[in-house]
Backbone as CSV, one residue per row, in Angstrom:
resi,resn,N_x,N_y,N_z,CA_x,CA_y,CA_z,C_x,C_y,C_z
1,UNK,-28.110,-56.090,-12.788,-28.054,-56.558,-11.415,-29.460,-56.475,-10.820
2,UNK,-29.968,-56.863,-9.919,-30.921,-57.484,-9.328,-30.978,-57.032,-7.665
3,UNK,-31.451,-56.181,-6.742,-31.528,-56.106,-5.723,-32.975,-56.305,-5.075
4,UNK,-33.048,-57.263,-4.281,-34.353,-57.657,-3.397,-34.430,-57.234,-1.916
5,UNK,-35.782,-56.753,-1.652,-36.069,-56.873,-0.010,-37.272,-56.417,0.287
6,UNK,-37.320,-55.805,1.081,-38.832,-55.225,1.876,-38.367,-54.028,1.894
7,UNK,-39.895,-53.048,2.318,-39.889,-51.258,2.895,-41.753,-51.192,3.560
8,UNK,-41.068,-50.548,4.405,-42.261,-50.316,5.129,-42.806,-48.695,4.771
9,UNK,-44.160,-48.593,4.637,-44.628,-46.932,4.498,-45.193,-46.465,5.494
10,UNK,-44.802,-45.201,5.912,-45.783,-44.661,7.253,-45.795,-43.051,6.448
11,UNK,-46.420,-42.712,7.628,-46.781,-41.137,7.740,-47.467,-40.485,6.435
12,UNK,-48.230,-41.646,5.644,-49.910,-40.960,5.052,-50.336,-39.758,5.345
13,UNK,-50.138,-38.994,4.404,-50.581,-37.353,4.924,-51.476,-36.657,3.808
14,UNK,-52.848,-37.165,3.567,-53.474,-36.716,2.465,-53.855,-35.282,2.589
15,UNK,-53.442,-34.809,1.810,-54.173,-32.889,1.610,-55.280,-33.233,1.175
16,UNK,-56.127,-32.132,1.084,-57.555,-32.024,0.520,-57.519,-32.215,-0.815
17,UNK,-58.677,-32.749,-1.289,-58.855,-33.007,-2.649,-58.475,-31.834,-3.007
18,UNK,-58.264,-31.350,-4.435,-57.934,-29.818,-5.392,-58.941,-29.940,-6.748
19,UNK,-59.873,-31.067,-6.895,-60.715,-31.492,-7.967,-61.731,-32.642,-7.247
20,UNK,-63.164,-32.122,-7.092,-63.537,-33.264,-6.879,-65.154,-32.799,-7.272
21,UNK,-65.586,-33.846,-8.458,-67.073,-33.494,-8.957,-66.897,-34.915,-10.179
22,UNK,-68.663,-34.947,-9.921,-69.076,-36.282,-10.911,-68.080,-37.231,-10.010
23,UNK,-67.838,-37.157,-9.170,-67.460,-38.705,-8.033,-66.113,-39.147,-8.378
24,UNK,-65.682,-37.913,-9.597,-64.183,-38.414,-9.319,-63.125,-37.411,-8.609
25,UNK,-62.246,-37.874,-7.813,-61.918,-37.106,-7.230,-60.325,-37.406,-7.658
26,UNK,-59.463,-35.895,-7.453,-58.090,-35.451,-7.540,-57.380,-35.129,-6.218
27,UNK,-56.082,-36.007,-6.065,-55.774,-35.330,-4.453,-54.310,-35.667,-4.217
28,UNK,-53.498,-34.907,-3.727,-52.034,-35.591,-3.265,-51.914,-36.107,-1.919
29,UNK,-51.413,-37.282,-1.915,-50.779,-37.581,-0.621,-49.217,-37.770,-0.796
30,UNK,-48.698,-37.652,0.582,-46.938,-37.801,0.870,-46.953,-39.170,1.824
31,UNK,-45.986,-39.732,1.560,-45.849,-40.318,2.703,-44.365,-40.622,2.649
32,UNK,-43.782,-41.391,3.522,-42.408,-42.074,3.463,-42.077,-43.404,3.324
33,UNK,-41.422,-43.774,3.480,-40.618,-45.392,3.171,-39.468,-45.603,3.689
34,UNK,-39.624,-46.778,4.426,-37.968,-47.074,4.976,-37.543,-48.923,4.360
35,UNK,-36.689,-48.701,3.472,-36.219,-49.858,2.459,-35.022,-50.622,3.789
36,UNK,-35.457,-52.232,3.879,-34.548,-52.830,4.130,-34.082,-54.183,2.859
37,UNK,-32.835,-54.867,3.100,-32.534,-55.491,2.510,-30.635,-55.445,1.369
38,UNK,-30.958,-55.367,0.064,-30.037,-55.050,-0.616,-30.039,-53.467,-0.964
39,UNK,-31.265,-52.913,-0.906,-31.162,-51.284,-0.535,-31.949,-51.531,0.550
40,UNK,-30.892,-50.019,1.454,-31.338,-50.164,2.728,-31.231,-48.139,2.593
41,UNK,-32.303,-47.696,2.795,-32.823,-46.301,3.159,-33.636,-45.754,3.152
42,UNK,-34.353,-44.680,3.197,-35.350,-44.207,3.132,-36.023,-43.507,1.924
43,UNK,-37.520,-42.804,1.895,-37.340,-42.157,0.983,-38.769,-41.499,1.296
44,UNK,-38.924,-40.054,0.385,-39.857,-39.577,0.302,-40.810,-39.275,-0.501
45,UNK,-42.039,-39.758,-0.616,-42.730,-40.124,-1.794,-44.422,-39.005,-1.608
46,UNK,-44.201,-37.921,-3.197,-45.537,-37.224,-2.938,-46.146,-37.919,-4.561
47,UNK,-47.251,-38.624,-4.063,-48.154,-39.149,-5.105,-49.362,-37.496,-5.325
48,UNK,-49.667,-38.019,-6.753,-51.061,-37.382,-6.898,-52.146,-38.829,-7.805
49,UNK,-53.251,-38.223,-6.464,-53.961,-39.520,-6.760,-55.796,-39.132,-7.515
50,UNK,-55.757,-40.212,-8.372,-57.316,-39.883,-8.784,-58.011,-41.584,-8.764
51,UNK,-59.289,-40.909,-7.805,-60.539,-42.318,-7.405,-61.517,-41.962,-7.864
52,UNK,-62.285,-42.778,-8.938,-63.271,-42.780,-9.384,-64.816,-43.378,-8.914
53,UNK,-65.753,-43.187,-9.166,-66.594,-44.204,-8.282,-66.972,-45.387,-8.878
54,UNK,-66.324,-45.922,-9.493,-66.586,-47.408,-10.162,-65.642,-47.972,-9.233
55,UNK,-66.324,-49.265,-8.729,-65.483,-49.971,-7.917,-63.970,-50.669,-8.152
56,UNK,-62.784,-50.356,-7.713,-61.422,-50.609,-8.063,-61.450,-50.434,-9.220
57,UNK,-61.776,-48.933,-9.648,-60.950,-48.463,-10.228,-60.320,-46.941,-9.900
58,UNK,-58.799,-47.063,-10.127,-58.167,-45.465,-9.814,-56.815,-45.556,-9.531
59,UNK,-56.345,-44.369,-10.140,-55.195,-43.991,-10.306,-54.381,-43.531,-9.554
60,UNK,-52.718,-43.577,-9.705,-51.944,-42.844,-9.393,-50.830,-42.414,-9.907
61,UNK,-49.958,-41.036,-9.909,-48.381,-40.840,-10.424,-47.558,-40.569,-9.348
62,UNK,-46.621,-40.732,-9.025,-46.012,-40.310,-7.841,-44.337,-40.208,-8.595
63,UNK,-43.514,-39.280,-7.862,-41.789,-38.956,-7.374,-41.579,-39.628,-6.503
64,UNK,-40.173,-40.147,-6.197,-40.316,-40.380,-4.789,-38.449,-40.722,-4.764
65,UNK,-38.061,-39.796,-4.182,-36.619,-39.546,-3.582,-36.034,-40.885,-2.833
66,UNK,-34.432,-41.607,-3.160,-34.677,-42.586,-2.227,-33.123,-42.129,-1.700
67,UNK,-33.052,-42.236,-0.315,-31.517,-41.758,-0.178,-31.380,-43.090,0.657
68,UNK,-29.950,-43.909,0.211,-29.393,-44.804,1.263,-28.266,-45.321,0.080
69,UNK,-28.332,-46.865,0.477,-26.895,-47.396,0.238,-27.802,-49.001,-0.525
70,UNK,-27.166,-48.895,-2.013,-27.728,-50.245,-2.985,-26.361,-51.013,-2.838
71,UNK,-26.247,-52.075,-2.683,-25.377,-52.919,-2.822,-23.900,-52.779,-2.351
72,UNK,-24.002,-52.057,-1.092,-22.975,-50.722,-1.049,-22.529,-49.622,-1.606
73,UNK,-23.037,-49.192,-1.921,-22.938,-48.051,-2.931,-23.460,-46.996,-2.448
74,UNK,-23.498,-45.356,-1.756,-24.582,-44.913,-1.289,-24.783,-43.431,-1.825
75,UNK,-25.846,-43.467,-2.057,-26.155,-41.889,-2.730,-27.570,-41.656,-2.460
76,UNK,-28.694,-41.390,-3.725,-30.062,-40.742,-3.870,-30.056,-40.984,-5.526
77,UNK,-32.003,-41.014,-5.522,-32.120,-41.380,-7.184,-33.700,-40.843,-6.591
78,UNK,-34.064,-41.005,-8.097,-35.386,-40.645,-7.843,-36.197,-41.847,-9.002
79,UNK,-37.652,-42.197,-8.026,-37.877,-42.824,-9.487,-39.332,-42.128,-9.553
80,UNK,-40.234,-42.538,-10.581,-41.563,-42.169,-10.826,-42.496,-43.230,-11.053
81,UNK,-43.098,-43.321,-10.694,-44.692,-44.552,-10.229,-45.713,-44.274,-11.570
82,UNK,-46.037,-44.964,-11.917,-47.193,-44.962,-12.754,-48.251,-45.863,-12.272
83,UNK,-49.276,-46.075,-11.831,-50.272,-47.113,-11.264,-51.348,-47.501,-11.931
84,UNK,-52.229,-48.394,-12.073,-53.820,-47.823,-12.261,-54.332,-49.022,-12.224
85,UNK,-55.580,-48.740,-11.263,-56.577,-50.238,-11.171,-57.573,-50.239,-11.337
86,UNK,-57.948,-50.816,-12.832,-59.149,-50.981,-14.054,-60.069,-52.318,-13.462
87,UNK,-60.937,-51.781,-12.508,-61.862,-52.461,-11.561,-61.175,-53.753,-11.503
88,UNK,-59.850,-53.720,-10.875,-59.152,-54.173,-9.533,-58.053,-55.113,-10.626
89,UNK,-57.732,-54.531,-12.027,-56.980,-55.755,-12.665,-55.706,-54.269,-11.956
90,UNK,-54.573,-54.718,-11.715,-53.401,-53.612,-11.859,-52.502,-53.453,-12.755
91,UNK,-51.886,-52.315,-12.554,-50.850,-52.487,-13.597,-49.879,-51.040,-12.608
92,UNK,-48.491,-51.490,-12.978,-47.656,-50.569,-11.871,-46.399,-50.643,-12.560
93,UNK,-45.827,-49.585,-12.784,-44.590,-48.985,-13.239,-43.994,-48.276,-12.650
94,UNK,-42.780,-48.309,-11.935,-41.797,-48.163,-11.033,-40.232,-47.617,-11.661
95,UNK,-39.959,-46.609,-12.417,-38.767,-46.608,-13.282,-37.626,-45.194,-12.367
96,UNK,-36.813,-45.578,-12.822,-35.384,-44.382,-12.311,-35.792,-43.631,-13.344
97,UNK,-35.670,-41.990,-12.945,-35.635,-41.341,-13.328,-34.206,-40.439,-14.267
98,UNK,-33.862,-41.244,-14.999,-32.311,-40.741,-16.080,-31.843,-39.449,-15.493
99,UNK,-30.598,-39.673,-14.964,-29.887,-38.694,-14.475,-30.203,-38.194,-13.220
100,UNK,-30.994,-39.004,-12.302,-31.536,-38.061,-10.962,-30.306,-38.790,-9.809
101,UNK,-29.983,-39.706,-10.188,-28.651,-40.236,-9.061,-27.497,-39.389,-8.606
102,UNK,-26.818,-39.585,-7.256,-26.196,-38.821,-6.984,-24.972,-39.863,-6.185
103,UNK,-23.868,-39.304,-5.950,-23.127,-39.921,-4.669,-22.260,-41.306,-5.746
104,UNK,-22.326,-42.429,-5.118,-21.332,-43.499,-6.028,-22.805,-44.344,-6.747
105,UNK,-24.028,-43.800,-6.469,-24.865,-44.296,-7.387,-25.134,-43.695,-8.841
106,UNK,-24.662,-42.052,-9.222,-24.724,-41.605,-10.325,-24.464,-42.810,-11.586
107,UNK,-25.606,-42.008,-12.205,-25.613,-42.863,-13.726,-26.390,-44.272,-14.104
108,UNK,-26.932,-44.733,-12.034,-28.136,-45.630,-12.010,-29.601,-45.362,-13.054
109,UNK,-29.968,-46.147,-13.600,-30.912,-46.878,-14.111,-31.461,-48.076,-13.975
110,UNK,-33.292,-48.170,-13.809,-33.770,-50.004,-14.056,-35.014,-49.305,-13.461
111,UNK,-35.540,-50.314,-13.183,-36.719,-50.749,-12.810,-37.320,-51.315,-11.311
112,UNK,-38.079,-51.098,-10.671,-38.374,-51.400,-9.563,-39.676,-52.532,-9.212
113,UNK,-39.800,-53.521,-9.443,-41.821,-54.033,-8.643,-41.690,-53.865,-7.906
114,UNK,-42.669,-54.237,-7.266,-43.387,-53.840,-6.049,-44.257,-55.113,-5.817
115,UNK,-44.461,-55.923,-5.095,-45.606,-56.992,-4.590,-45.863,-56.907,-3.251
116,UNK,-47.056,-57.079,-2.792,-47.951,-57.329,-1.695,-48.261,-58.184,-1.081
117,UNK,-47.517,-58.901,0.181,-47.951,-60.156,0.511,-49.653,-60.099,1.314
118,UNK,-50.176,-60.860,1.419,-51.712,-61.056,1.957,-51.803,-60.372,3.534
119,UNK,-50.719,-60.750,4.068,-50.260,-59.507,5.294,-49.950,-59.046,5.415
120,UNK,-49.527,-57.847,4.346,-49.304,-56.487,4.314,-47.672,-56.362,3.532
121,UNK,-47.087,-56.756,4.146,-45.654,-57.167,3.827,-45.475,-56.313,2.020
122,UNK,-44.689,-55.704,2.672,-44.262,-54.923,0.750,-42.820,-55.498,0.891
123,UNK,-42.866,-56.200,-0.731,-41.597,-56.598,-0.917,-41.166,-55.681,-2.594
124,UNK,-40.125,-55.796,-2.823,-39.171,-54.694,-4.148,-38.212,-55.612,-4.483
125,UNK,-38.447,-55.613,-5.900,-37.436,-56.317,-6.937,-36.833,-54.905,-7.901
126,UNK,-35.843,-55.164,-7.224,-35.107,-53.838,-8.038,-33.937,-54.219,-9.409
127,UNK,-34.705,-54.086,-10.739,-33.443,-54.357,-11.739,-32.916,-53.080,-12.196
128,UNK,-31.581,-52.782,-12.414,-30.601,-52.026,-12.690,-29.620,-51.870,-12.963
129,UNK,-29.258,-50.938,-13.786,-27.504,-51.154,-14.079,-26.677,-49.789,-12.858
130,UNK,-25.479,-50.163,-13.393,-24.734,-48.765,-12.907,-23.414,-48.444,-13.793
């Protein structure tokens, strides 16, 4: 199955770097997300991020908790982010985390993109089973 829509991110809350020498630097940020569309909820997302000083390039891994309602269905899952931009080519991995579902979503699995419209606009293609 296939669920599409938008999510907006606010509340960017970078801690201090915990590694930072030779210009690359190590650091977590949190922020949140509020998903509209075929999932509609929120979620809470703590990345750990590394920027290098070569231009676009740098990394990220992130968790990120999502609690609401997929297709009617409503529970919590978790997925995990893989990122990285090799002087500005990307590459982004978005997966459920096996077994982190809860509620009438237990036993969810798939995949998530992610695209960027030119005005900001985050849109999510969510593939999955249940």
């Amino acid at each position: 199955m296939t669920a599409m829509g938008t999510f907006e991110t606010a509340g960017w809350t970078p801690q201090p770097p915990f590694d930072d020498r030779d210009g690359v630097t190590l650091g977590v940020v949190t922020l949140t997300k509020t998903f509209e569309g075929d999932l509609t909820g929120t979620s809470l997302v703590t990345m750990m991020v590394a920027t290098t000083p070569e231009e676009d390039s740098r990394s990220y891994v992130a968790l990120e908790r999502v609690e609401g309602t997929l297709d009617g269905r409503t529970g919590s899952f978790v997925v995990q982010h893989d990122a990285v931009s090799d002087r500005g080519e990307q590459s982004l991995r978005v997966s459920v985390v096996p077994g982190s579902a809860t509620g009438e979503l237990r036993g969810l699995r798939g995949r998530l993109d992610i695209t960027i419209d030119p005005d900001g606009t985050h849109h999510y293609t969510f593939d999955y089973t249940l």
